[in-house]
C-alpha positions as CSV (number, residue, x, y, z in Angstrom):
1,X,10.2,99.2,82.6
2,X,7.1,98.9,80.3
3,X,9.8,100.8,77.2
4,X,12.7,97.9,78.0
5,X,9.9,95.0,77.5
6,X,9.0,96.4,73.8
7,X,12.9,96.9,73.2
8,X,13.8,93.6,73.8
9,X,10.7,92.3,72.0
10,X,11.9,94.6,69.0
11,X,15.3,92.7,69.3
12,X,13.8,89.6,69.7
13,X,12.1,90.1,66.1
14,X,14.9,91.4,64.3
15,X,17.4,88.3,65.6
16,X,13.9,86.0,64.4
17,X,14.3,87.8,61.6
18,X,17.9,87.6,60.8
19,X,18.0,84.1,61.5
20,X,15.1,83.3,59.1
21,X,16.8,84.8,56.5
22,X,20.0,83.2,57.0
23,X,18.4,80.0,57.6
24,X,16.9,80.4,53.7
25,X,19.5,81.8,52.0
26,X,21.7,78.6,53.7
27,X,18.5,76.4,52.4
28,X,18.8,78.4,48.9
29,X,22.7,78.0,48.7
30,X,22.4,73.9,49.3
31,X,19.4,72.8,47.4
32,X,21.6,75.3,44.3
33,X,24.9,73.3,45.1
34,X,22.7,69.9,45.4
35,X,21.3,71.0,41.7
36,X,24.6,71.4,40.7
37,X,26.3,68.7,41.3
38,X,23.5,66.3,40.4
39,X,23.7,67.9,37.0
40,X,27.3,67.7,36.6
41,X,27.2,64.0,38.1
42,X,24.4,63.0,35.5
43,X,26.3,65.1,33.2
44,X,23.1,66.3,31.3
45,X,23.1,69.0,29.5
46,X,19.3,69.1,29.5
47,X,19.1,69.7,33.1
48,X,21.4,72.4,32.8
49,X,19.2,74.0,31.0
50,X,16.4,73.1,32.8
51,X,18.0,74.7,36.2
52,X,18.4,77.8,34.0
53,X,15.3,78.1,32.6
54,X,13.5,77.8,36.3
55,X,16.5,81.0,37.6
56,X,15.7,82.9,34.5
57,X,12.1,82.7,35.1
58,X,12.8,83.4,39.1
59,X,14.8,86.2,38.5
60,X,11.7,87.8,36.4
61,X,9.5,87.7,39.6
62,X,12.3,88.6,41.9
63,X,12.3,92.0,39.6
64,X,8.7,91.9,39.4
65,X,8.5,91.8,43.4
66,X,11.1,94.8,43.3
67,X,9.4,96.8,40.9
68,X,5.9,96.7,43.2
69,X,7.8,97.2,46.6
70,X,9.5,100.2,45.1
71,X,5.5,101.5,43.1
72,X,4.5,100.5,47.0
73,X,7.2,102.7,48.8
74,X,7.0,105.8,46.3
75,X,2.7,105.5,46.6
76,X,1.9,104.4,50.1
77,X,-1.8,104.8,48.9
78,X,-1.5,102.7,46.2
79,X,-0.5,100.5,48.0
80,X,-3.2,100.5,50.8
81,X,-6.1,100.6,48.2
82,X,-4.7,97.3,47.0
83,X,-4.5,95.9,50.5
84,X,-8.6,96.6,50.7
85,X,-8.9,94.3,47.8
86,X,-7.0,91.0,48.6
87,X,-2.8,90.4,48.8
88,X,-3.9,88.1,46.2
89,X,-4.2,90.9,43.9
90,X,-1.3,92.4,43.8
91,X,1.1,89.3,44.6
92,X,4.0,88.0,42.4
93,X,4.2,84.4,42.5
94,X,6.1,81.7,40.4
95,X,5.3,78.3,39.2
96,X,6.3,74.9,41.1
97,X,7.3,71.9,38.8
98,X,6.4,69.0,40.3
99,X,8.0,65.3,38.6
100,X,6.2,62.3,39.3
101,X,9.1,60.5,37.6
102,X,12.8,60.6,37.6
103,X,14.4,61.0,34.2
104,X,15.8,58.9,32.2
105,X,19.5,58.4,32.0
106,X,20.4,61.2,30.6
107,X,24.2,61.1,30.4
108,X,26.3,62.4,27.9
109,X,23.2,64.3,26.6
C-alpha cells in the first residue's frame, strides 16, 4: 500500500510537471505571436529588431544554462560545492526591459 501512495505521488508530479511546461511553452508561443503581429501591424522595422536583439541575447543564456547543466551532470561535485555557496552563484539570468512609455508611431520606419 505504502509503495502505491509514492507511485501515484511520483505521477502526480510528473503530470504537474508536464502541464507546467506546456502551460509555458503555450505562454511563450502567444506572447511571440502577440510580438509578431504587433510588429508587423505597427510595421516597424525598429521593433523587429528590437524582438531580435532580446532572442539573440536569450538564446546566449539558454546556451549558457546548457553549458552549466551539462559541467553539472559530467561533475556532480562541482556542482554540490557550488550549492554550499548560494544558487545565486552559479545562476544564469537575463535582463527584463521594462517601458514606462509606449513608442512613438513608428510606422513605415
Amino acid at each position: 500500500r505504502m509503495l502505491s501512495i509514492r507511485t501515484r505521488g511520483s505521477r502526480t508530479d510528473k503530470d504537474r510537471r508536464v502541464r507546467l511546461w506546456c502551460y509555458l511553452f503555450d505562454n511563450l508561443q502567444r506572447a511571440t505571436d502577440e510580438i509578431f503581429y504587433w510588429c508587423e501591424w505597427e510595421n516597424s522595422i525598429r521593433q523587429c529588431k528590437e524582438v531580435l536583439r532580446v532572442l539573440k541575447l536569450t538564446t546566449l543564456d539558454i546556451e549558457k544554462l546548457i553549458d552549466q547543466i551539462s559541467i553539472e551532470r559530467s561533475s556532480p561535485h562541482v556542482a554540490r560545492a557550488d550549492e554550499k555557496n548560494s544558487r545565486a552563484a552559479r545562476g544564469v539570468s537575463w535582463e527584463v526591459v521594462v517601458r514606462t512609455s509606449l513608442p512613438s508611431s513608428s510606422r513605415g520606419e
